[in-house]
N, C-alpha and C positions, 0 to 999 in steps of 0.2 A: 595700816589704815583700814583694811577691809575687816578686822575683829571689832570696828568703832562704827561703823559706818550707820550699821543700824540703829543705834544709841543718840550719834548726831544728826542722824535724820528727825528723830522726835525732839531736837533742842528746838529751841528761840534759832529764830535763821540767824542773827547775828553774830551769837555764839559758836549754833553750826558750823557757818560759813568759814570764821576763823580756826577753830579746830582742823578743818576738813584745808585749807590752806596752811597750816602751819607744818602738817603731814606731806602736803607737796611739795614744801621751799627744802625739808629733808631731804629728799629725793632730789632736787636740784643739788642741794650740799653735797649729797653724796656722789652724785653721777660727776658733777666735776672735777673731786678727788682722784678720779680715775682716768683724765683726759691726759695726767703725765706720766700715766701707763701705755707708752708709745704699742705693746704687742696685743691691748686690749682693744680688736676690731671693732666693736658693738660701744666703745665710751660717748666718740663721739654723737650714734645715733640717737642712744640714750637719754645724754644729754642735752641734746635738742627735744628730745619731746617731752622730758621734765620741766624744762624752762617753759614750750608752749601747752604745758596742762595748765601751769601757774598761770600765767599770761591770761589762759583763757578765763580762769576761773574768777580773777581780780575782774576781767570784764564781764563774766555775768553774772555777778554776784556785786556789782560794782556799789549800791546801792547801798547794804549790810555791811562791806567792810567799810564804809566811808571814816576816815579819820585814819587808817592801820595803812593805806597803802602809800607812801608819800611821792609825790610827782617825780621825783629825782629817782626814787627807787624804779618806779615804772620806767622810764626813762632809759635806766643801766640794762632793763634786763629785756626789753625793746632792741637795746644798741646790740647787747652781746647775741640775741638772737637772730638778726640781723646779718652779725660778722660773721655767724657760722654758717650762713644758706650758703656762701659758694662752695664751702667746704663739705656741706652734703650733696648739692650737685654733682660735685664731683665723684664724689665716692661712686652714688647712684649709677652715673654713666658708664665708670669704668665697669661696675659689677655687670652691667646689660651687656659692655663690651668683649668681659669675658665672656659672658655664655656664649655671645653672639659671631665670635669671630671663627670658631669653627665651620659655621653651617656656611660662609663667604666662601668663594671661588678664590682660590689662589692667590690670585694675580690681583685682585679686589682687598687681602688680609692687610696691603699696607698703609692703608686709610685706617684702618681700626688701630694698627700698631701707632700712626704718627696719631690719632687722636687723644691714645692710650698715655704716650708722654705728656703732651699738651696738661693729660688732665692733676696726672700725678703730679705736675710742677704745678698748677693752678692748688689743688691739696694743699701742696707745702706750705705754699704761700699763707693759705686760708688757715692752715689750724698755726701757725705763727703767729698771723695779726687776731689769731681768739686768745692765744697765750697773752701776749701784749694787753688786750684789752682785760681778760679776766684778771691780771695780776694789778690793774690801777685802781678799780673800788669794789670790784665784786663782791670780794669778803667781807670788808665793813657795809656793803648793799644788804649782803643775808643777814648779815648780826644787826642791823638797823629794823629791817623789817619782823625778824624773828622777837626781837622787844614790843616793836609796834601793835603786832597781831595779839599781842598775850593780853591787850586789856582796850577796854569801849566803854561807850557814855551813850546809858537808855534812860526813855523816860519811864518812871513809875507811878500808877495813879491810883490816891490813898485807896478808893472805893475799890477796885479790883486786879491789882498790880500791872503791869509793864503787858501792853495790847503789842503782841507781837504774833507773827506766823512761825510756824517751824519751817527747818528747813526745807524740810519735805515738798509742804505746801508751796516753796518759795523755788522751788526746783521745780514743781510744775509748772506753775506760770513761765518762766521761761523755757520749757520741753515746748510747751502750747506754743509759744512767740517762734522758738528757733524753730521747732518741725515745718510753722509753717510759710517762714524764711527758706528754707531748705525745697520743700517742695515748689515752690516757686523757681524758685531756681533754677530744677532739676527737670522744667516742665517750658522754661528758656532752652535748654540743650538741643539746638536743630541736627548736627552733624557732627561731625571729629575736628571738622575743623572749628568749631566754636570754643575757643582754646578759652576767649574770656569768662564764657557761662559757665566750660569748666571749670578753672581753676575758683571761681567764687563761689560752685555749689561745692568743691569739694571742702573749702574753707568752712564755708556753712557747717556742713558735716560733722568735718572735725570737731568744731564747736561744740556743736550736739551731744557726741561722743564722751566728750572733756568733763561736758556739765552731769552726764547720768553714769559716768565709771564712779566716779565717790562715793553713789552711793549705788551698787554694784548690791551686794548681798540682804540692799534692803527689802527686796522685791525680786520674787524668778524671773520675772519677764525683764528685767534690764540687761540682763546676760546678753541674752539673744540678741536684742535689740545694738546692743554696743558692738557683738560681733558682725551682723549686719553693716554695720555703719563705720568700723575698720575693713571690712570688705570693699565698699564703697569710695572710701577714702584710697585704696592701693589701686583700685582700679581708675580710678579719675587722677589719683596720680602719676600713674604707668603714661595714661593719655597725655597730661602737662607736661612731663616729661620728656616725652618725644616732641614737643612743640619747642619746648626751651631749646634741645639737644638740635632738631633742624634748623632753628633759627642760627644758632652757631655754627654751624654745617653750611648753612646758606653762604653766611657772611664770608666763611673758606673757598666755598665756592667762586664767591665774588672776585675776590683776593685771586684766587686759582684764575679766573677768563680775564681781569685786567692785564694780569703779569704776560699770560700765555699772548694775550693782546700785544704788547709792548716789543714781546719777543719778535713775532710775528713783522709788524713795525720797522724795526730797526734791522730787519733782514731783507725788508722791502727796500728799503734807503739805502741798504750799505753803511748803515751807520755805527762804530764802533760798541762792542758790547759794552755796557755797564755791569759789574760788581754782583754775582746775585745773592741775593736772601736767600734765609733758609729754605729747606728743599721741602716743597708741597708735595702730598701723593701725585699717582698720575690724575686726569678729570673722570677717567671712565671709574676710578676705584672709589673717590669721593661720591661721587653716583648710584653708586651701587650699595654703599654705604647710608645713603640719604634715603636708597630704596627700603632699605634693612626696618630703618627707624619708622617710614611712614607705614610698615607693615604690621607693626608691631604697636603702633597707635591706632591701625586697622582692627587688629582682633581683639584687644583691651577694648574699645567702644564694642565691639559686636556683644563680649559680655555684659559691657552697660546695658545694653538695648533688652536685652534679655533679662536681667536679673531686676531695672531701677528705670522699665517702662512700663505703663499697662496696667495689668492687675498685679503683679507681684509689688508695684511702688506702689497700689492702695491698698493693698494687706497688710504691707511695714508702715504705712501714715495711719489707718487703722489701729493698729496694736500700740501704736505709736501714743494715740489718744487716749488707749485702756489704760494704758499706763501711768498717762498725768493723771486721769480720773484717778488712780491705786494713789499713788503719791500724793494727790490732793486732798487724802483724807488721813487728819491728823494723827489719828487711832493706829493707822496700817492699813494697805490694803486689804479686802475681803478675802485671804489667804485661807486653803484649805491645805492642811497638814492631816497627810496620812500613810499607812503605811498596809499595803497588799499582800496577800499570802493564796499562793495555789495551795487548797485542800485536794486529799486524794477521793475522796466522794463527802458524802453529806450526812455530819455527824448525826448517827442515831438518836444518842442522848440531847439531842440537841433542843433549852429550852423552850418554853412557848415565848414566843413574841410576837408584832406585828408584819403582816406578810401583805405583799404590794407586788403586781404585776406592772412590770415596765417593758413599755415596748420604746427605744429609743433610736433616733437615726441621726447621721451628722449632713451636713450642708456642703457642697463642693467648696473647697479654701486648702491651700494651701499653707500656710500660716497661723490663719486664724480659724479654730476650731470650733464651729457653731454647731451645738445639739439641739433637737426637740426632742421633746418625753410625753410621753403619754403615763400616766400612773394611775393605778385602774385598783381599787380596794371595793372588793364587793362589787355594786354595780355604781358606785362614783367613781368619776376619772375626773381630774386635775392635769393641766396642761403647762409645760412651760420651756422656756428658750433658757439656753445656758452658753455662755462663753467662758473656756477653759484658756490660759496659759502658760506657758512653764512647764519642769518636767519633773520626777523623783518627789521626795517626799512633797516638798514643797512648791503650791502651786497657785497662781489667783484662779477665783473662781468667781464670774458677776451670773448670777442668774435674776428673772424676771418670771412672774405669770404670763400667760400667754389664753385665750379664748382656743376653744374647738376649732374654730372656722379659720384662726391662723395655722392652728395645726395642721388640718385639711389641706390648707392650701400648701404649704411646703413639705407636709409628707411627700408630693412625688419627689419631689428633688432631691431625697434622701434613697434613693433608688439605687441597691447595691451597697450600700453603707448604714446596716440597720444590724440592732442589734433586740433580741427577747431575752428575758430572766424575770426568775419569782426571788423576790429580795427580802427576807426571812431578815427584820430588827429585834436584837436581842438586846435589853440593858441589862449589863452586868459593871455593879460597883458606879463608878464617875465615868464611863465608857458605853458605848453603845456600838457591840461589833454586827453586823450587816453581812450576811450571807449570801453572796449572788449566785444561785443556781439557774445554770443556763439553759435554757428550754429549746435551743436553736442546737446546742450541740452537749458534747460531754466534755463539760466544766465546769466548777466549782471553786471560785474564790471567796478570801474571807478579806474585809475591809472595815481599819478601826482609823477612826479621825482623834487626833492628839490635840491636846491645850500646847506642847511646844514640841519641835522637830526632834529635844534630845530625847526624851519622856522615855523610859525602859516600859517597851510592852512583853508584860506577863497574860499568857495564854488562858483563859480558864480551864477546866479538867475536862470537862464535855467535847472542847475546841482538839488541847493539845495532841493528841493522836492523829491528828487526820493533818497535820499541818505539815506539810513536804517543804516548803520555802518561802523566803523573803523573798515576794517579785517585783517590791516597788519600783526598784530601776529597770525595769527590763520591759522594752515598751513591745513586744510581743503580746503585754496581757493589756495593753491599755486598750479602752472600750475601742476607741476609734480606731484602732489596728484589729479588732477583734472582729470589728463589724463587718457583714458581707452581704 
């Protein structure tokens, strides 16, 4: 899917949309091929989150596939995702259980071991009744839809054919809608205990996520942004987690001070024992247990607070909006492709071109990388604000003109993060390489911008001597690491 994605992001969203779903319901086909590979740990997780990429995608795209997705399909694959949440619960639990029953006192380890069977017999259960269920129409569910999706009904108009968006455009509008569904949400979140606000921002989220992985190598900033928002989602589900996991915990609990009650009772009366049930831990190791989980719901929110409060959540809503802006323009985002080379000084032969003093500084952000430039030819300077993101060859770039007097005003705040170079443009051939010689210290890079990422650059003869390395990935040379 990811060799197409850029391809179907400039389709008709209709088209898009089904391409980009047809490549999902594969990955469904395929992940549950694998669910009667009983020693493949990872099927089951797998194919729960193939089903809910589809899931999501049918919902926010609901619009472009109308007619491909049919009610009864939706329906099956609603049902089977559904029958599998007890069966990742459980996994879930046990896996925290094993990490966690180590670091328990002794005499406390038997509450984790009797939770430990509970969970495994719960398991069985659950991946049984997903077998039963996926063996009654699943398969004719995918071959039904995998027809569906391969054909649609547009309108075309004689004067200037079929008025439709691309998907791209149609992916923004909803980035716009869900981000700020999401931040809502995430701005509800009062405490750890707010189990509701979590688990529906982290729904949100996921959504999010669902809708900008497809189209993943269309744009460098969707990386980031995606792995941000699987972050988010482990950590808000760490938190649900522990909610789900004590409310069951609680209701043992319960079970555990009735019974202990009862006993208690009929030792008061002298009244003959009754028969008992299965054997509970003791109450202090259930306890102790319950402490385990509410701790660990404790330090999972502390990293919420910190990473998805404040300024670091309006730097990712931020980048967040660069992005629909990138994806809302049909053409491609304003993408700058190029490729950096450390020279070991400054080629002699090197010929005449245009020379430009740049004095440049970045703006405190973490994330989002705001520059001012000064650019000084002669005794005219030009001023302008630039936002970079992304990383390696490929990168967006939005910049703007900017007046003196904004400059002014935010050159202090670039204090400590400034960088000086005389930038020597030479055209040679369809190219134009740009010689940054740094005035602040001892170096010398050479920087050529490409029509596409694969393009073989050839060195000129003046250049090639002086050329020590490729440093495009090496963010040692990037301005803003460079600055001081």
């Amino acid at each position: 899917m990811a060799n197409d994605a850029s391809a179907w992001g400039l389709e008709a969203a209709p088209r898009g949309a089904r391409h980009v779903a047809l490549a999902l319901l594969a990955e469904v086909r395929a992940t549950s091929a694998r669910l009667a590979d009983a020693s493949d740990a990872d099927a089951l997780h797998d194919f729960r989150v193939a089903v809910r990429r589809l899931r999501s995608w049918f919902r926010m795209l609901a619009s472009d596939l109308e007619g491909s997705v049919p009610p009864k399909a939706a329906r099956v694959l609603a049902t089977v995702a559904s029958t599998s949440n007890a069966g990742r619960d459980a996994e879930v639990l046990l896996g925290w259980l094993r990490e966690t029953i180590d670091r328990l006192a002794p005499r406390h380890r038997t509450a984790a071991r009797w939770l430990m069977r509970q969970q495994q017999e719960i398991q069985a259960d659950a991946s049984r009744e997903l077998h039963e269920e996926l063996q009654q129409s699943f398969d004719a569910t995918i071959q039904r839809l995998d027809r569906r999706l391969r054909r649609y009904s547009t309108m075309v108009y004689l004067d200037d054919g079929p008025r439709e968006a691309t998907l791209s455009q149609r992916v923004a509008e909803r980035v716009r809608s869900q981000g700020g569904r999401l931040a809502a949400d995430l701005a509800r979140i009062a405490d750890v205990d707010a189990d509701t606000d979590i688990h529906r921002a982290r729904i949100e989220g996921k959504r999010l996520r669902y809708l900008l992985e497809p189209l993943r190598p269309l744009h460098p900033s969707i990386g980031g942004i995606v792995t941000r928002l699987k972050s988010l989602q482990d950590i808000l589900g760490a938190v649900h987690d522990a909610h789900v996991w004590g409310e069951a915990l609680h209701q043992t609990l319960q079970r555990a001070a009735d019974r202990q009650g009862r006993v208690l009772r009929r030792r008061a009366t002298g009244a003959e024992r009754t028969r008992r049930g299965a054997a509970l831990p003791p109450m202090s190791a259930l306890m102790a247990l319950a402490d385990a989980m509410h701790a660990h719901a404790a330090s999972e929110f502390a990293v919420f607070t910190r990473d998805w409060t404040g300024d670091p959540a309006s730097a990712f809503f931020a980048e967040l909006e660069l992005t629909a802006t990138a994806l809302a323009d049909a053409d491609g985002a304003p993408l700058e492709i190029e490729r950096k080379y450390l020279l070991s000084g400054v080629p002699p032969a090197m010929p005449r071109g245009t020379v430009a003093e740049l004095l440049q500084g970045y703006l405190p952000g973490e994330r989002i990388i705001e520059r001012v430039r000064r650019t000084s030819r002669g005794r005219r300077s030009t001023f302008a604000r630039t936002i970079k993101f992304g990383s390696g060859i490929v990168r967006t770039e939005i910049e703007e003109p900017t007046t003196r007097r904004v400059f002014d005003a935010l050159w202090p705040l670039t204090k400590g993060k400034r960088v000086e170079k005389r930038r020597h443009a030479i055209r040679e051939g369809p190219l134009t390489w740009e010689i940054d010689v740094f005035t602040d210290r001892d170096l010398v890079l050479a920087e050529v911008e490409l029509a596409d990422q694969r393009d073989v650059v050839r060195f000129p003869e003046w250049l090639a001597p002086y050329v020590e390395r490729d440093v495009t990935d090496e963010s040692a040379y990037v301005n803003f690491v460079l600055a001081k």
